[in-house]
FIKE-998046 format. One line per 2 residues: their letters; for each residue x negated, y negated, z negated of C-alpha. Coordinates in nm, 4 decimals. Layout:
N
a	X,Y,Z  ...
This chain:
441
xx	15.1494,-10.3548,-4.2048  15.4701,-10.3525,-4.4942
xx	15.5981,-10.6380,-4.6529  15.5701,-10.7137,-4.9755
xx	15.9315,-10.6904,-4.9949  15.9062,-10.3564,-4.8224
xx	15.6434,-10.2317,-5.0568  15.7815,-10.3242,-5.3387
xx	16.1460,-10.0867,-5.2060  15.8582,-9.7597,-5.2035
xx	15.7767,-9.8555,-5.4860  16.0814,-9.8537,-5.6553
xx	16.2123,-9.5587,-5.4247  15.8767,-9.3295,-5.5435
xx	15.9401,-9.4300,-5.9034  16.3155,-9.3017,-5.8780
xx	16.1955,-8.9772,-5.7449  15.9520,-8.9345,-6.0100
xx	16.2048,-9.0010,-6.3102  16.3867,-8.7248,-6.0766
xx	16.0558,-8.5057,-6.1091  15.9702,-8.5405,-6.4679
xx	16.3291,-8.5239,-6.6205  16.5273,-8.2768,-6.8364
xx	16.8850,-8.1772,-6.8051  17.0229,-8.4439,-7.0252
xx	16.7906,-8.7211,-6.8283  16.9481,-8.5292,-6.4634
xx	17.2476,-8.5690,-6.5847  17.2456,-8.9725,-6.6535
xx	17.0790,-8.9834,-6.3219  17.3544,-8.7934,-6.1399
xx	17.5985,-8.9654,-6.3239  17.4728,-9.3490,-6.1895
xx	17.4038,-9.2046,-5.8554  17.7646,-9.0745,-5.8116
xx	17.9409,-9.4558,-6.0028  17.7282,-9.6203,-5.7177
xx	17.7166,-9.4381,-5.4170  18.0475,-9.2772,-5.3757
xx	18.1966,-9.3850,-5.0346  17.8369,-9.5459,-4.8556
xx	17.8035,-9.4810,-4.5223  17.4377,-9.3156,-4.4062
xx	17.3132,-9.6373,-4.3733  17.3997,-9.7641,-4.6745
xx	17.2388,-9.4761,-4.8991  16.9310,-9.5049,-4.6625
xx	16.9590,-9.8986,-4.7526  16.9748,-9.8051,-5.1150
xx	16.6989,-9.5259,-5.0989  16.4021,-9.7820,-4.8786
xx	16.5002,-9.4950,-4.5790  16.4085,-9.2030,-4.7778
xx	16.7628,-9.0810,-4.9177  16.6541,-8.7329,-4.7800
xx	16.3887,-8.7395,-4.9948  16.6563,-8.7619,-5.2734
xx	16.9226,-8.5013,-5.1291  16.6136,-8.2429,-5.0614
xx	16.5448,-8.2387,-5.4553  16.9527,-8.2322,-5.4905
xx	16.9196,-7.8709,-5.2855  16.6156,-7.7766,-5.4718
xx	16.7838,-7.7863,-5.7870  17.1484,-7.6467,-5.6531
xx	16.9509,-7.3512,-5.5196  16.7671,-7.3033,-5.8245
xx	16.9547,-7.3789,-6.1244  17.3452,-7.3053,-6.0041
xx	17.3574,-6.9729,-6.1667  17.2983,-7.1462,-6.5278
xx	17.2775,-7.5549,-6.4936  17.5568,-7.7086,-6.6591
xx	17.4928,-8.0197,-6.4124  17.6113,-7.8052,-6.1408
xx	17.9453,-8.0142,-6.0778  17.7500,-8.3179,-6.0499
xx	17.4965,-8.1781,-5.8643  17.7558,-8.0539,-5.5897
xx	17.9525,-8.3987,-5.6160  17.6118,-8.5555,-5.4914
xx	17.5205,-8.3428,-5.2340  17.8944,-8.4102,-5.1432
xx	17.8543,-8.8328,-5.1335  17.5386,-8.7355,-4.8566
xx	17.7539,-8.4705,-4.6957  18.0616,-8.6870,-4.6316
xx	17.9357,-9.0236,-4.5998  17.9789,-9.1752,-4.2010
xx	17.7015,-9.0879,-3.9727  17.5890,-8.8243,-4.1730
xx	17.5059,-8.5214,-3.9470  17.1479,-8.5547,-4.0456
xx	17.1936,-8.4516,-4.3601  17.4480,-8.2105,-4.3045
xx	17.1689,-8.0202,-4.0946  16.9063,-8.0883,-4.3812
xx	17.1694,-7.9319,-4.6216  17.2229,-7.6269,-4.3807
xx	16.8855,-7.5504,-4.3075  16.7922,-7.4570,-4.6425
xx	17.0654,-7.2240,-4.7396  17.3831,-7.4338,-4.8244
xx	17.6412,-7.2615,-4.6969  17.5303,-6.9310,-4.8569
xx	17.4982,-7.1074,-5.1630  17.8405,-7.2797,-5.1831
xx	17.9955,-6.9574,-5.0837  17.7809,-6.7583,-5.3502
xx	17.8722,-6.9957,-5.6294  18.2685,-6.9048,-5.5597
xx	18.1926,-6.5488,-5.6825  18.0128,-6.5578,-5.9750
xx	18.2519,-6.5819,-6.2843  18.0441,-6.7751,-6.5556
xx	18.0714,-7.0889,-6.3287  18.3416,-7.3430,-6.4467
xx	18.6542,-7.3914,-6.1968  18.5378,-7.7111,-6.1515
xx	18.2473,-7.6758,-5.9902  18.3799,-7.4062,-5.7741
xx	18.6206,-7.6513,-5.6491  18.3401,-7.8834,-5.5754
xx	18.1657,-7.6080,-5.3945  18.5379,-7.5609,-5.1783
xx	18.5659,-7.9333,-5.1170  18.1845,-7.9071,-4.9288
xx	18.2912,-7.6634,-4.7379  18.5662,-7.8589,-4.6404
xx	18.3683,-8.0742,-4.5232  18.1334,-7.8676,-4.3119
xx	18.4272,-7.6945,-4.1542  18.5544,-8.0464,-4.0910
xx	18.1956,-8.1387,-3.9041  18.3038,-7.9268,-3.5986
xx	18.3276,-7.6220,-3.4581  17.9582,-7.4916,-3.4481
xx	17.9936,-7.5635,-3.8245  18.2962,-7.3222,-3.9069
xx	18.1578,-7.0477,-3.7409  17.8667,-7.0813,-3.9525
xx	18.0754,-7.0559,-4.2273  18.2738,-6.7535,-4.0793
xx	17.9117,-6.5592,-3.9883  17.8005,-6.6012,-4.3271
xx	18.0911,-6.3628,-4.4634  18.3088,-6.7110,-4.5717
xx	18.6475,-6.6118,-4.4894  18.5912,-6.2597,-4.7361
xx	18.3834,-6.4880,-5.0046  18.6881,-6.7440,-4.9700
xx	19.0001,-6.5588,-5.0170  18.8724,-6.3361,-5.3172
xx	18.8331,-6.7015,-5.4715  19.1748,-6.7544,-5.4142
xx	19.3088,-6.4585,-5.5571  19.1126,-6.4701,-5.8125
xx	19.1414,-6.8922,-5.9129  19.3519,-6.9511,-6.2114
xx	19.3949,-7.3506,-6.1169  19.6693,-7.4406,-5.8699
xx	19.4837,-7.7050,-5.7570  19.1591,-7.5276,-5.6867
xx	19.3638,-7.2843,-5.4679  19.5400,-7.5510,-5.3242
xx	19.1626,-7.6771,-5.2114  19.0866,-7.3160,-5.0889
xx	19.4086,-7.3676,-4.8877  19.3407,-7.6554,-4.6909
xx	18.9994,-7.5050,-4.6443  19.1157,-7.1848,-4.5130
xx	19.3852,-7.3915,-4.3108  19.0503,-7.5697,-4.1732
xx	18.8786,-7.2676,-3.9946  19.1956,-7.1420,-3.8167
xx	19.2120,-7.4874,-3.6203  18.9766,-7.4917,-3.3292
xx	18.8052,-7.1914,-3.3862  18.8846,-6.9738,-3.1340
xx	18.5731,-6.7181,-3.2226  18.6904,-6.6520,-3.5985
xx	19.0069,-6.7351,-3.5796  19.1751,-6.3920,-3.6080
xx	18.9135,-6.3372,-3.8958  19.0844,-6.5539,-4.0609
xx	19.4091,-6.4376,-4.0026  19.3555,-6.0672,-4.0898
xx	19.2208,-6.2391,-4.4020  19.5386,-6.3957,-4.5007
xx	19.7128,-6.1153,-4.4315  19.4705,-5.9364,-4.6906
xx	19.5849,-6.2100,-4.9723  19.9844,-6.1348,-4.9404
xx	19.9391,-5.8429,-5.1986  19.7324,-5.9855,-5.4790
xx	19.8796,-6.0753,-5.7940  19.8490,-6.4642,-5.8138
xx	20.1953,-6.5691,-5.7012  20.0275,-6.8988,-5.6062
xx	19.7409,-6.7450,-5.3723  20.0548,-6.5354,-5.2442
xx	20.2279,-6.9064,-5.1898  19.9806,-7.0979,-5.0182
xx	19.8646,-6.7709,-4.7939  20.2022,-6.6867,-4.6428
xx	20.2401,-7.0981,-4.5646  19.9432,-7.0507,-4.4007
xx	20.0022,-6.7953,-4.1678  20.2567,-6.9674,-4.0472
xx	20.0569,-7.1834,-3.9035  19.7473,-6.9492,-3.8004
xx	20.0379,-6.6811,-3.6460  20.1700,-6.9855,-3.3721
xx	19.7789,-7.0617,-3.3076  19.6983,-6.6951,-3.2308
xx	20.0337,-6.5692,-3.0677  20.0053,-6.2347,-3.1256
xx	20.0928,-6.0256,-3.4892  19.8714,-5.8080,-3.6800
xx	20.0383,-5.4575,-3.6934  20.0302,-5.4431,-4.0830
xx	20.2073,-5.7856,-4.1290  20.5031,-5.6759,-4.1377
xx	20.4733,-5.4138,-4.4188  20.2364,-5.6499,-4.5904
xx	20.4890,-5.9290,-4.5557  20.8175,-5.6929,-4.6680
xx	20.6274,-5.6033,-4.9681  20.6035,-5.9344,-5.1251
xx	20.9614,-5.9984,-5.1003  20.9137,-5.7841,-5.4270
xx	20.7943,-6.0944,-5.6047  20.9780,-6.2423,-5.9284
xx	20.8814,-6.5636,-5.8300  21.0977,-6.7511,-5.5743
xx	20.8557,-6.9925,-5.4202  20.7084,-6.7248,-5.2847
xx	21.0241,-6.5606,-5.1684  21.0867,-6.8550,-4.9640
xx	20.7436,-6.8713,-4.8212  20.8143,-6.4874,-4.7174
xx	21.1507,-6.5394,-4.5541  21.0035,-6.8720,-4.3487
xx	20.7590,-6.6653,-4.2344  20.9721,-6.3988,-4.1324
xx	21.2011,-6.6702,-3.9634  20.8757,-6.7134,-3.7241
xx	20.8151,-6.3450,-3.7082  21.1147,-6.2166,-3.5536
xx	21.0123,-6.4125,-3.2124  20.7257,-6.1802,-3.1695
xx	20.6745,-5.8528,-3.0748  20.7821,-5.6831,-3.4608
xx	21.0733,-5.7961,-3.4430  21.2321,-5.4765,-3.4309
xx	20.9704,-5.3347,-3.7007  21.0668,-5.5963,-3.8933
xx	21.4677,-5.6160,-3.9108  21.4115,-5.2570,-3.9762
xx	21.2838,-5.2500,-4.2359  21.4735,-5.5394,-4.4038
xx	21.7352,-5.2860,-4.3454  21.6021,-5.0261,-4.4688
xx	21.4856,-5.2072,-4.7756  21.9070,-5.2725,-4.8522
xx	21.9302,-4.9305,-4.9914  21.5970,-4.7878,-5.1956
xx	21.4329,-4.4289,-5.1400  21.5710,-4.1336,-5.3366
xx	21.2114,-4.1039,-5.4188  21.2246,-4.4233,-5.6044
xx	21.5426,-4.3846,-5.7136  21.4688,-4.1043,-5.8897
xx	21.1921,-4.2238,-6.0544  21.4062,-4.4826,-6.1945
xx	21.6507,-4.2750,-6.3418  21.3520,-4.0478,-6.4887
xx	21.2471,-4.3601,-6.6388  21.6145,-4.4411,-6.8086
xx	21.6541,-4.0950,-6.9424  21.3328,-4.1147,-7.1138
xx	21.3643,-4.4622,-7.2477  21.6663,-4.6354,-7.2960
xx	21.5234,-4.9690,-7.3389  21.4201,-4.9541,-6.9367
xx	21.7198,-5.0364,-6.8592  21.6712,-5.3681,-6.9968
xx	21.3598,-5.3858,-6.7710  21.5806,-5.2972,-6.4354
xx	21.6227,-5.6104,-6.2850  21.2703,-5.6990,-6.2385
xx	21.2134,-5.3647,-6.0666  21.0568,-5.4444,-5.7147
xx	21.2293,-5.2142,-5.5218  21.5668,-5.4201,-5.6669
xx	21.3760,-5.7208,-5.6185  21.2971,-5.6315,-5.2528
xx	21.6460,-5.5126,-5.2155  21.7904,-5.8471,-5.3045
xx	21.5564,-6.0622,-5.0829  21.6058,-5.8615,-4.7932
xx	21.9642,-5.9221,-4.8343  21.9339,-6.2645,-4.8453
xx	21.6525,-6.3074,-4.5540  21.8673,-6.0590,-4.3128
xx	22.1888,-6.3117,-4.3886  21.9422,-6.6270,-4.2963
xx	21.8418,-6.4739,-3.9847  22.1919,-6.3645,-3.8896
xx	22.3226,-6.7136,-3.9311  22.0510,-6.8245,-3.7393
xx	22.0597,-6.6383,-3.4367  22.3609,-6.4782,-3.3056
xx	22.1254,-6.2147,-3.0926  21.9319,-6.1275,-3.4081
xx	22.3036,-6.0638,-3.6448  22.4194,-5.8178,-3.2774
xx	22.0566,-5.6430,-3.3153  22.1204,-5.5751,-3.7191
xx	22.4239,-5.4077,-3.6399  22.2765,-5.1613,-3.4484
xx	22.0432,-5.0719,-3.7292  22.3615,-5.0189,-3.9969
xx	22.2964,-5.3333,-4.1781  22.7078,-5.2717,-4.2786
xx	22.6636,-5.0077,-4.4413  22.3202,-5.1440,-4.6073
xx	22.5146,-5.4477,-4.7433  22.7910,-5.2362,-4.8713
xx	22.5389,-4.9865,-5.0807  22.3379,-5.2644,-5.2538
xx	22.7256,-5.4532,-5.3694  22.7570,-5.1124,-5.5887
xx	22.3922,-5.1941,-5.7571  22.5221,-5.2092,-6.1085
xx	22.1833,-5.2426,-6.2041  22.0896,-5.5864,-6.0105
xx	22.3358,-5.8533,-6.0060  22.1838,-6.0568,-5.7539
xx	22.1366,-5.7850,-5.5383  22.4960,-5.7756,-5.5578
xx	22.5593,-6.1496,-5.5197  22.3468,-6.1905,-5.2107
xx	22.4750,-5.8729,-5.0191  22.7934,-5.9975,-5.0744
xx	22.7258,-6.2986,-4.9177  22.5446,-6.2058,-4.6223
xx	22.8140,-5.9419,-4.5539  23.0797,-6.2049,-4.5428
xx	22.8833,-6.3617,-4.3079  22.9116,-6.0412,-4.1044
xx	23.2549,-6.0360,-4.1139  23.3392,-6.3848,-4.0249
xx	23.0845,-6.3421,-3.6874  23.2966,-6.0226,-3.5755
xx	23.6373,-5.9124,-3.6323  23.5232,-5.5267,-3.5825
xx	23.3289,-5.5502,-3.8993  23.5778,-5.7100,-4.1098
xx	23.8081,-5.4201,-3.9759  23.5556,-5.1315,-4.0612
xx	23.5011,-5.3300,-4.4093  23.8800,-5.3149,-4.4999
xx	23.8657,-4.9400,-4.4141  23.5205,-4.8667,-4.6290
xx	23.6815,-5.1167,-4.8867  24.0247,-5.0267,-4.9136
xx	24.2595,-5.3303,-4.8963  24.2397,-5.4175,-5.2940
xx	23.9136,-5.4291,-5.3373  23.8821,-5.6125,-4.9830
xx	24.1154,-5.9087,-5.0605  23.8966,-5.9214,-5.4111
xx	23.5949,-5.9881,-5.1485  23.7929,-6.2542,-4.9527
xx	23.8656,-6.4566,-5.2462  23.5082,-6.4625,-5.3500
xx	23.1967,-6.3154,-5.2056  22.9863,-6.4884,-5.4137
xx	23.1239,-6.3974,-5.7644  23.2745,-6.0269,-5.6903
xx	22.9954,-5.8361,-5.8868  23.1535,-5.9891,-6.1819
xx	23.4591,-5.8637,-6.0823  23.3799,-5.4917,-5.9830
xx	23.4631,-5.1970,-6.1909  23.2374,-4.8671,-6.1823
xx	23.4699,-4.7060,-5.9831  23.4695,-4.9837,-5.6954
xx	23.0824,-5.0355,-5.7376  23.0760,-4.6428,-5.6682
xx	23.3347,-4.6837,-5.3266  23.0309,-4.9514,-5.2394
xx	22.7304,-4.7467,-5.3127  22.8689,-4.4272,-5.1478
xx	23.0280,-4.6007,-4.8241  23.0106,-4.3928,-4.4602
xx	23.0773,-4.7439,-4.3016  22.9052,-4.7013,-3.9826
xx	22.9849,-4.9753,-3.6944  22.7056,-4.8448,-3.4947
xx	22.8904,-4.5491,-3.4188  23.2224,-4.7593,-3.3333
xx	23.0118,-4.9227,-3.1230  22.8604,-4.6536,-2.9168
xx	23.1400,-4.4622,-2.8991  23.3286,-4.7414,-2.7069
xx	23.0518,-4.8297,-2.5623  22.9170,-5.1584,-2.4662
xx	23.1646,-5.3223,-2.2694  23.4122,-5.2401,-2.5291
xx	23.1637,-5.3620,-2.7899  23.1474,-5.6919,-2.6558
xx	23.5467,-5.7248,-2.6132  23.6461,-5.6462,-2.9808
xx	23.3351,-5.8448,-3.1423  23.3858,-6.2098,-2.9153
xx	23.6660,-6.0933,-2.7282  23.5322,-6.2095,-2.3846
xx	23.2440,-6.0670,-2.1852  22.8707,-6.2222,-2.1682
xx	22.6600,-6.0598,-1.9197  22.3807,-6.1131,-2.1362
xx	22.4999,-6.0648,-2.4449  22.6534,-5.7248,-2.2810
xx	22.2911,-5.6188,-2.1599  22.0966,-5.7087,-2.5207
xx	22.3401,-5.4434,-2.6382  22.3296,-5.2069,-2.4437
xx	21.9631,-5.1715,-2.5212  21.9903,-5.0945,-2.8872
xx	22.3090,-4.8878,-2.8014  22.0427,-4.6824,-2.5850
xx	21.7936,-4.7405,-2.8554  22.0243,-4.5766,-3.1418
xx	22.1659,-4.2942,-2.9743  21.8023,-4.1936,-2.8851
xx	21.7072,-4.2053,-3.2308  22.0104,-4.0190,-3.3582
x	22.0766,-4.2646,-3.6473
């Protein structure tokens, strides 16, 4: 038989519920309001304290009403922040698995979708999912199965609040760890995000994949196109985030796909080239617009991530050389049309020839010994200093220390760029000496 004391709890815990029942929007939302002031932070036992042992009887209507009324409620963001002081209170798988079992996940994820919801509720909706994902493994796959990863990266692209995305990230970031079942679901999923046109979602997915690409261990083939493509970007915060990642990249198995096409990204396509000049013949004013061409944009970035990786690993600066990155730098220092092209070519070249004496000599030669000395004196501010006609000598240049090189071959090689031998420094060259003849570059 109940105490008086206990009765007079139902009491007060069925009249609550009824309010609940027979309320409007405006009444929900007062309620929702003094139910979030005065239960944030309680522990499971606390809100089953507070609710006379019935607080599911509470978070069931909560569901009833998300699953009902999300589409149109304008209590939606309070709604979610409830469900979310049940969800994340201590000791609260119980009503994690009440929340599940009626939907929740679908509905969290369907409510990042839909556009007429407010960004604040669909950041509500991202921190619950947090916290599922956060409940265990069991819990992300759930989230995975139910088509999350898609559901969550479109709302990343699409999000036009930092710190929603920045939510999304951390979420994301969530359901790579310890999920060994989805975790490459993930992955390909970031990879899908690198070319969509928030520079933020671009941000946050390339940091990452840094982290999901050293859980997995092994590269997605179109990374590395995916990856060279957003080195295109205007906005250097993602730039950096690119080059990082490429920084991990090369110790995998694209490496080779990868300082390719760095390389090859030094001097653009006559394709695109000639679009270009199409484009300035019909419009003057494009030329204006040249600078923030991708392809220039690309161009400059992969000058400056090649001369990162070269001053970070001697091996990687002996494998560029093999792939004409010379004679790469040289063409984009006679880009009249992007200065910083220019500027960072310049630089990563003189970083060339201070590593090995054979390209400083080929330089002088593609150079000739005025312009050369001009380069000595200052890398970093020659493009100032260049005329057309000394651009042109850049942008035309035959340099080719590949072929110097192989026709000494490797022994040789190794003599006139250290001056003493390295077995196997001697045998990492030999392999792209093999590897270029083969390919007849």
């Amino acid at each position: 038989m109940t105490s008086i004391k206990e009765q007079a709890a139902i009491s007060r815990l069925l009249s609550f519920l009824q309010e609940w029942d027979n309320a409007g929007k405006v009444a929900r939302s007062h309620i929702l309001d003094k139910f979030i002031e005065t239960n944030r932070g309680k522990t499971a036992p606390e809100l089953e304290q507070e609710f006379s042992q019935g607080a599911s009887l509470f978070l069931v209507r909560l569901t009833t009403s998300l699953r009902i009324t999300y589409v149109t409620d304008s209590c939606l963001e309070k709604l979610l922040r409830s469900i979310g002081i049940f969800l994340s209170a201590v000791s609260s798988n119980r009503y994690l698995i009440e929340f599940l079992e009626v939907g929740g996940v679908l509905t969290l994820l369907e409510i990042l979708g839909l556009e007429k919801i407010k960004e604040e509720a669909k950041k509500e909706s991202v921190k619950l999912l947090q916290v599922i994902a956060n409940s265990g493994r069991t819990y992300k796959e759930l989230i995975c199965e139910s088509y999350g990863v898609r559901s969550i990266a479109e709302f990343l692209a699409k999000s036009k609040s930092e710190e929603t995305q920045e939510e999304v990230q951390v979420l994301l970031d969530s359901l790579v760890h310890g999920n060994p079942k989805y975790q490459n679901q993930v992955y390909k999923g970031l990879i899908a995000l690198l070319p969509c046109e928030s520079p933020k979602a671009q941000q946050l997915s390339l940091q990452t994949l840094r982290t999901a690409q050293s859980i997995i261990g092994t590269t997605h083939p179109s990374i590395v196109d995916c990856v060279l493509k957003v080195l295109g970007t205007m906005h250097l915060e993602v730039q950096y985030e690119a080059i990082e990642l490429i920084k991990d990249l090369v110790g995998y198995d694209v490496r080779q796909a990868l300082l390719k096409g760095l390389v090859a990204l030094l001097i653009p396509s006559v394709k695109e080239t000639s679009k270009l000049q199409a484009k300035i013949l019909s419009d003057p004013s494009v030329l204006q617009l040249t600078p923030s061409l991708p392809m220039f944009l690309q161009q400059a970035a992969a000058a400056k991530a090649i001369g990162v990786l070269a001053r970070n690993d001697m091996s990687i600066a002996e494998e560029l050389l093999y792939l004409h990155v010379v004679h790469g730098l040289m063409a984009a220092m006679g880009n009249m049309d992007h200065s910083n092209s220019q500027r960072l070519a310049s630089l990563t070249l003189e970083c060339f020839v201070q590593m090995f004496p054979l390209v400083a000599e080929h330089v002088r030669k593609g150079m000739g010994e005025e312009l050369y000395q001009l380069f000595l004196s200052n890398a970093e501010d020659l493009y100032m200093k260049l005329d057309s006609i000394q651009a042109d000598i850049l942008a035309a240049n035959k340099v080719n220390v590949t072929k110097a090189l192989r026709l000494h071959g490797s022994s040789y090689s190794m003599n006139i760029l250290y001056g003493s031998h390295d077995s196997a420094q001697m045998a990492y060259l030999t392999h792209f000496e093999k590897e270029d003849v083969e390919s007849k570059e």
